[in-house]
N, C-alpha and C positions, 0 to 999 in steps of 0.2 A: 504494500500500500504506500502510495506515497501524497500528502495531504499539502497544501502551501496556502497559507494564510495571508491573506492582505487589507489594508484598512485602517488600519490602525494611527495614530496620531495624537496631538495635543488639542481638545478641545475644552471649552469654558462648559462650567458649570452652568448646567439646563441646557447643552447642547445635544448634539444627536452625531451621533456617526453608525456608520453600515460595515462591517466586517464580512470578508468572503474566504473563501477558504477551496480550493478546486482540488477535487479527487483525482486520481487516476491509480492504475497498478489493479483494481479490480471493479467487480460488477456492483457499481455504486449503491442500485436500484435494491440491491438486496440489503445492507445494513445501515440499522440506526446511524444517526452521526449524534452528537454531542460539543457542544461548546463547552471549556473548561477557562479560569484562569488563576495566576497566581499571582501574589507577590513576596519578595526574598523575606524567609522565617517560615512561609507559611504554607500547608500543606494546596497542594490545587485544588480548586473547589470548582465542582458541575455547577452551573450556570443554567446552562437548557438543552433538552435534547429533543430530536425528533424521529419518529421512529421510519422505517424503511421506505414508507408512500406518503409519507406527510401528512399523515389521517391524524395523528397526535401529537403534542408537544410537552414538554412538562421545565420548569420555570423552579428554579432557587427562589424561597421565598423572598432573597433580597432583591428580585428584581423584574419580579413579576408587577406586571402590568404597564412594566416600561420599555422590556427588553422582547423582540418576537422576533424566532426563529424561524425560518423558510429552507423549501432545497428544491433544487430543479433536478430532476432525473433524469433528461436531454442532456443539460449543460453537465451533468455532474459536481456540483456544486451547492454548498447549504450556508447561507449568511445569517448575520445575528444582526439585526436593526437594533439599535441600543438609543433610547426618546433618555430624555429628563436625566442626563449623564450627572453625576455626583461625584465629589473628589474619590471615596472611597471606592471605584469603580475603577480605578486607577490600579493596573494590571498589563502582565503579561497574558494573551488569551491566546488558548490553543485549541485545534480544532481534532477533535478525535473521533475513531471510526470503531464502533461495537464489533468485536467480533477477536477470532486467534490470530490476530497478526503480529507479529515479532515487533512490527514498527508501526503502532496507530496512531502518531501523534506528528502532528504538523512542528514546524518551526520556532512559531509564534507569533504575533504583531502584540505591540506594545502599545497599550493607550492608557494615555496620561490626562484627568479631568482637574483642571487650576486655571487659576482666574491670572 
């Protein structure tokens, strides 16, 4: 699997940014994806995932009803729209793929929310 995350930046508080993340290496259409992220100390924390056709998503409570997950199974591809961005939002996100792969985990884009 090989996963590449892009999007990421420095935006102000109550901004919005769009994280993307493009699969390749396998049959995209069959497994969950999941947005993860971290910062130094701290263990990675799930964020949102969605599961193989998009029928469901499910949301960290710290960011639910700001943060929605999509994925195009054409494009290969699942973003994380991130509305009403907060400093503590302020992270490393990775974009991970459900399933036995030796490497599920994207690179990372780094986003930073400061005034």
């Amino acid at each position: 699997a090989r996963l590449v995350e892009s999007g990421g930046g420095l935006v102000q508080p109550g901004g919005s940014l769009r994280l993307s993340c493009a699969a390749s290496g396998f049959t995209f259409s069959d497994y969950a994806m999941g947005w993860f992220r971290q910062v130094p100390g701290k263990e990675r924390e799930q964020v949102a995932t969605i599961v193989y056709d998009g029928a469901r998503q499910y949301y960290a409570d710290s960011v639910k009803g700001r943060f929605t997950i999509t994925r195009d199974n054409e494009k290969n591809t699942v973003d994380l729209q991130m509305n009403s961005l907060k400093p503590e939002d302020t992270a490393v996100y990775y974009c991970k793929v459900f399933g036995g792969f030796a490497e599920p985990w994207g690179q990372g884009t780094r986003v930073t929310v400061s005034s």
